[in-house]
C-alpha positions in Angstrom: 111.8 220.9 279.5 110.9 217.4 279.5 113.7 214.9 280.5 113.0 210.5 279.5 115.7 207.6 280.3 118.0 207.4 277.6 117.0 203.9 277.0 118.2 201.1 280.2 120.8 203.5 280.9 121.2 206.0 284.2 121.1 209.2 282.2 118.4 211.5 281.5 118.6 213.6 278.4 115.9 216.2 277.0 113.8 215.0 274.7 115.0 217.8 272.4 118.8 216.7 270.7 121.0 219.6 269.5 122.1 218.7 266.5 125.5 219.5 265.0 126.1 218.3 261.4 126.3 221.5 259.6 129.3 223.3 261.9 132.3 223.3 259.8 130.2 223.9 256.7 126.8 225.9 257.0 127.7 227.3 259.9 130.8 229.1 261.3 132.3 228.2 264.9 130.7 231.1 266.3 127.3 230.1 265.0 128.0 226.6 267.0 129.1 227.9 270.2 126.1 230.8 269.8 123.5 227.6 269.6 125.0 225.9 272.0 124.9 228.8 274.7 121.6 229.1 273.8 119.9 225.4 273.6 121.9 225.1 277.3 120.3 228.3 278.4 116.8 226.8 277.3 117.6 223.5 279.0 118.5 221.3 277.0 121.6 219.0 278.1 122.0 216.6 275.2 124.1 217.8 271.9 124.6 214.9 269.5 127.4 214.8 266.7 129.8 212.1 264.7 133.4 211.8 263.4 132.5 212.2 259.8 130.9 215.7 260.3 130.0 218.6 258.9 127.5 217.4 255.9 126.5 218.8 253.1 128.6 217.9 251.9 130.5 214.8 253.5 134.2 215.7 252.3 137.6 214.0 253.5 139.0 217.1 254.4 136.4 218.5 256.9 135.5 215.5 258.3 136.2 215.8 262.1 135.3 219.6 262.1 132.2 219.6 263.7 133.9 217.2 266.7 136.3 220.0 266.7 133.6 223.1 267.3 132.2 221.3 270.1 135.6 220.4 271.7 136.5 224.3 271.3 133.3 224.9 273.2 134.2 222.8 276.0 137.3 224.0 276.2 136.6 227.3 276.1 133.6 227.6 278.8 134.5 224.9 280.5 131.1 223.1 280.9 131.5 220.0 279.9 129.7 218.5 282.7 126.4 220.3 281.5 125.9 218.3 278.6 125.2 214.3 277.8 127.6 214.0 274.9 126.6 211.5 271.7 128.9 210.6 268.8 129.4 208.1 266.2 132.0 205.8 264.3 131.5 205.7 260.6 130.8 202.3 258.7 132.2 201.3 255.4 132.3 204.4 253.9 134.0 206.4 250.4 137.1 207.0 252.0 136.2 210.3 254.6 137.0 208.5 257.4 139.7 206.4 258.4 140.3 205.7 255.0 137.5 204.2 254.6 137.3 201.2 257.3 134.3 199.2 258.0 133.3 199.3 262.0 135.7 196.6 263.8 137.2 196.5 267.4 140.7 198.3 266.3 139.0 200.6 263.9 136.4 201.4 267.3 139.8 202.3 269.3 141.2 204.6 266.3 138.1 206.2 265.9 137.2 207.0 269.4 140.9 208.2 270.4 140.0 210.8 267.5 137.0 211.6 268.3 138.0 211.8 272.6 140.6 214.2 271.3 138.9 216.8 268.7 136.1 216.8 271.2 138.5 217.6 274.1 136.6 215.4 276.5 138.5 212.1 278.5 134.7 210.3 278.1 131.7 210.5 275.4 128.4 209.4 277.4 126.7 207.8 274.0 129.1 205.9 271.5 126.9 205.2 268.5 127.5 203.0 265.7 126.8 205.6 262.8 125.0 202.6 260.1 125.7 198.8 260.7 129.1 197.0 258.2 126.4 194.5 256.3 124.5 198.1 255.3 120.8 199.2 255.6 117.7 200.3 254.5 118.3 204.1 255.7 118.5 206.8 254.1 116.1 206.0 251.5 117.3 203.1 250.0 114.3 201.4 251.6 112.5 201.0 248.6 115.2 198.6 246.9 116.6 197.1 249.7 117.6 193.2 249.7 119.0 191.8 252.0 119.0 187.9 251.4 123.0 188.3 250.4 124.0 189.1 253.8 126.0 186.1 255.7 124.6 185.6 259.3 127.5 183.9 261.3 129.9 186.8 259.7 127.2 189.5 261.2 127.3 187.7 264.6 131.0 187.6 264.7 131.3 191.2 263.9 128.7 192.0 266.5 130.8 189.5 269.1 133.9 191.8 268.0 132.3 195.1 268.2 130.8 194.2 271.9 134.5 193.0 273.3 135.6 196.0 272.3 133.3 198.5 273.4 133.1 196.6 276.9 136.8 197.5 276.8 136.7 200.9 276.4 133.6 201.5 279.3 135.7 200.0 281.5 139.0 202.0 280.6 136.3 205.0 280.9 136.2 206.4 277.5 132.9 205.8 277.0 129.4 204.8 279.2 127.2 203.5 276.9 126.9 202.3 273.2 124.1 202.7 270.2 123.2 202.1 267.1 121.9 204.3 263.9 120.2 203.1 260.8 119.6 200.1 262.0 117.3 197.3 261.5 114.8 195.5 263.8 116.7 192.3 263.3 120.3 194.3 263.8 119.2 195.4 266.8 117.5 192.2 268.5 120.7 190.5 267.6 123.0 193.6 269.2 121.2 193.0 272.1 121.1 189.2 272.3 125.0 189.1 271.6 125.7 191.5 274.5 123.5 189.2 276.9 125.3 186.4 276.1 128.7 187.6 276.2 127.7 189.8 279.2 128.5 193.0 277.5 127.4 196.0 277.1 123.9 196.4 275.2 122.3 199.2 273.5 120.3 201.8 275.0 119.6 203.6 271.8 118.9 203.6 268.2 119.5 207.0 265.9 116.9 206.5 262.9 115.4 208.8 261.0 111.9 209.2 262.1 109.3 212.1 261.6 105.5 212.5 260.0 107.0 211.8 256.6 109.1 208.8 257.5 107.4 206.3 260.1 109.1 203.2 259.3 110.0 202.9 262.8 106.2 202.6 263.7 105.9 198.8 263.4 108.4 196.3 264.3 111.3 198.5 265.6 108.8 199.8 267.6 108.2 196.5 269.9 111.9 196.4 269.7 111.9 199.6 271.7 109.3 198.5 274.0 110.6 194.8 274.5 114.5 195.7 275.1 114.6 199.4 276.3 116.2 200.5 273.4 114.8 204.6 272.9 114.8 206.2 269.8 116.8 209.3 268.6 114.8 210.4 266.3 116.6 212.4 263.4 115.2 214.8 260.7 112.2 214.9 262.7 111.3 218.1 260.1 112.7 216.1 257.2 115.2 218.5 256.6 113.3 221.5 257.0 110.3 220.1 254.3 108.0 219.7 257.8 109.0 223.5 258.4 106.4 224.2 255.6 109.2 226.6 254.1 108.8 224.5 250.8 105.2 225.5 250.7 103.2 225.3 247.4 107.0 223.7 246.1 108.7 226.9 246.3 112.4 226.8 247.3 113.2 229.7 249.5 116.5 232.0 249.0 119.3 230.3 251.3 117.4 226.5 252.0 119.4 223.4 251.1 117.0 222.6 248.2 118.8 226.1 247.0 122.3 225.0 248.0 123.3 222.4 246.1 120.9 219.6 246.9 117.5 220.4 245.3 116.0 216.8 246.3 116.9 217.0 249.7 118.8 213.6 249.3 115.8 212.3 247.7 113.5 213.9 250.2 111.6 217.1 248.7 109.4 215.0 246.2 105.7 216.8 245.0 104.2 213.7 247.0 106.5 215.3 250.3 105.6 218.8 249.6 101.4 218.0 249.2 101.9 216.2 252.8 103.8 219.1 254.6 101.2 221.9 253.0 98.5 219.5 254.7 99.9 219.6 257.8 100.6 223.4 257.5 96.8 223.3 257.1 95.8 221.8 260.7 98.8 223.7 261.9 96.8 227.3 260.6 93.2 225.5 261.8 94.4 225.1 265.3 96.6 228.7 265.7 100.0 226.6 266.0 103.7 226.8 264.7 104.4 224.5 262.1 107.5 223.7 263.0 106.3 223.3 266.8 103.6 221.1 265.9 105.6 218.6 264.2 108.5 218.5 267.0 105.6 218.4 269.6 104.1 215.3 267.8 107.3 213.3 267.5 107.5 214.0 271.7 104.1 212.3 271.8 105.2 209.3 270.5 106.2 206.2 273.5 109.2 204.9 271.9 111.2 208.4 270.9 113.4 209.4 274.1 114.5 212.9 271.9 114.2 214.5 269.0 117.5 215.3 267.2 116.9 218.5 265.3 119.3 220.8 263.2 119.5 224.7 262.8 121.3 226.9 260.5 120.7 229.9 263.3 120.0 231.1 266.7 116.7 232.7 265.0 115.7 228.8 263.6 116.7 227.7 267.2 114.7 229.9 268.8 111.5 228.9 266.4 112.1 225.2 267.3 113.0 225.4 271.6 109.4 226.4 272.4 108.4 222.7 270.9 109.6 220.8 274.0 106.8 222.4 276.4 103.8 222.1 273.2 101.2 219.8 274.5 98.7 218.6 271.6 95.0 218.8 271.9 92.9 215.1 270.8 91.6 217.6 267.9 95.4 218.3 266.8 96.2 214.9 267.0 93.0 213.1 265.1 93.8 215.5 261.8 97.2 214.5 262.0 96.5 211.5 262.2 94.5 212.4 259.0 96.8 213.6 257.3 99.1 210.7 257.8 96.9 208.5 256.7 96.2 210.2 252.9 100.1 210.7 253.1 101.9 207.9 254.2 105.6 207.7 253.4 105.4 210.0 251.0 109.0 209.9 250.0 
């Protein structure tokens, strides 16, 4: 298992994330805990989560659940200490959580209290802001996206607000460090420019989705990385499961998500998306590898990704993914991915 700097910071994590969003709604507490013994087993000693969790769907009443399944764990085996523990605050939002509330310093000390408690923990190691007040271009809303609307001294006050209170909280010990998710290039220049000047704390990390089939991150946010030590966390690195090649030849397998209520994958499982990930299957089958393994293994290639945050519905999908954090990539593997990439870039 490979360990990188979480950012600036002190800690170390595995560049493979255990993801948590589906406990408390795919998956059962026992599932949890099972992937959990198991991901630890392996090595891995970063698990990553948020307040308004489980998804699929986001509903008021299970919101906090997932925090919950991990606190139950600690509490039950007591090994706290063998994990480097991430959660998030929800931004303006439809009402799941906190009724509501756009990120500020007093919603920050409501949410975290919550989340300190359902997680059974007196610190979280990687407080992430879950998607930035003045909104973004996540989560595929890229392709309309304007923001010429948005007022600049409001953002910087906010930012000036969210910093106080964050430096308030590392020093009462309730957290170590901060992040951001879904953020911008210019969002996170400015987090970071704020926090020097005030002498606060700045971010070590940035939770966007990244993967072969989203590479927005490839450009600007990129030199962002390289120019303030801010590492990526890189989530749906298998764009929810399409990567997998599962959704081969557009087929939708017995028991996927594209079965279960969301057939487009939040806009993801497009023909376009399903073309790419059969090509990739392809130079997966050329060159003897795991699909799923490949694609993992070529996100841990990439300089500015410190881990890889990936989901699983069971231990069996957990085991198929683990074996990804010691794949090294031949130059052959990499130029027809690189191929590929190129006929199919952002192909949803």
């Amino acid at each position: 298992m490979k360990f990188n700097p979480l950012g600036h910071s002190e800690l170390m994590v595995s560049d493979l994330c255990l993801g948590t969003m589906t406990w408390g709604s795919k998956n059962t507490e026992a599932e949890g805990h099972a992937q959990i013994d198991r991901a630890l087993e392996y090595g891995l000693n970063f698990m990553d989560t948020a307040e308004m969790y489980p998804v699929l769907p986001v509903q008021a009443e299970t919101v906090g659940h997932t925090e919950a399944i991990v606190g139950n764990w600690f509490a039950k085996t007591g090994q706290r200490d063998k994990w480097i523990l991430a959660s998030k605050i929800a931004g303006v939002n439809d009402g799941w959580c906190r009724g509501g509330a756009a990120i500020s310093s007093g919603e920050i000390v409501k949410a975290l209290e919550g989340s300190l408690k359902r997680l059974k923990t007196d610190v979280i190691d990687l407080y992430q802001l879950h998607w930035p007040n003045r909104g973004s271009y996540a989560f595929r809303q890229n392709w309309e996206y304007d923001p010429s609307g948005q007022d600049r001294a409001a953002n910087i006050a906010h930012m000036e607000d969210v910093i106080g209170a964050l430096q308030e909280q590392i020093k009462a010990g309730k957290i170590r460090h901060f992040g951001l998710s879904n953020e911008s290039a210019w969002g996170t220049v400015r987090w970071c420019d704020v926090a020097e000047r005030m002498g606060g704390p700045r971010p070590v990390s940035i939770q966007n989705e990244y993967s072969l089939m989203h590479r927005l991150y490839d450009t600007d946010l990129a030199e962002v990385s390289a120019n303030e030590g801010v590492g990526l966390l890189a989530y749906s690195p298998l764009a929810f499961g399409i990567l997998t090649g599962k959704y081969r030849g557009g087929v939708v397998p017995d028991g996927s998500r594209a079965q279960d209520g969301d057939s487009t994958l939040h806009g993801r499982l497009t023909e376009r998306a399903v073309a790419a990930a059969d090509a990739y299957g392809d130079v997966a089958a050329k060159h003897g590898l795991n699909q799923t393994q490949m694609v993992l293994a070529w996100c841990r290639t990439r300089p500015f990704v410190t881990s890889s945050i990936f989901g699983a519905t069971s231990v069996a999908q957990l085991e198929e993914i683990l074996p990804a954090s010691e794949l090294e990539l031949s130059e052959e593997v990499m130029s027809d991915i690189a191929a590929v990439a190129r006929q199919y870039p952002l192909p949803y």
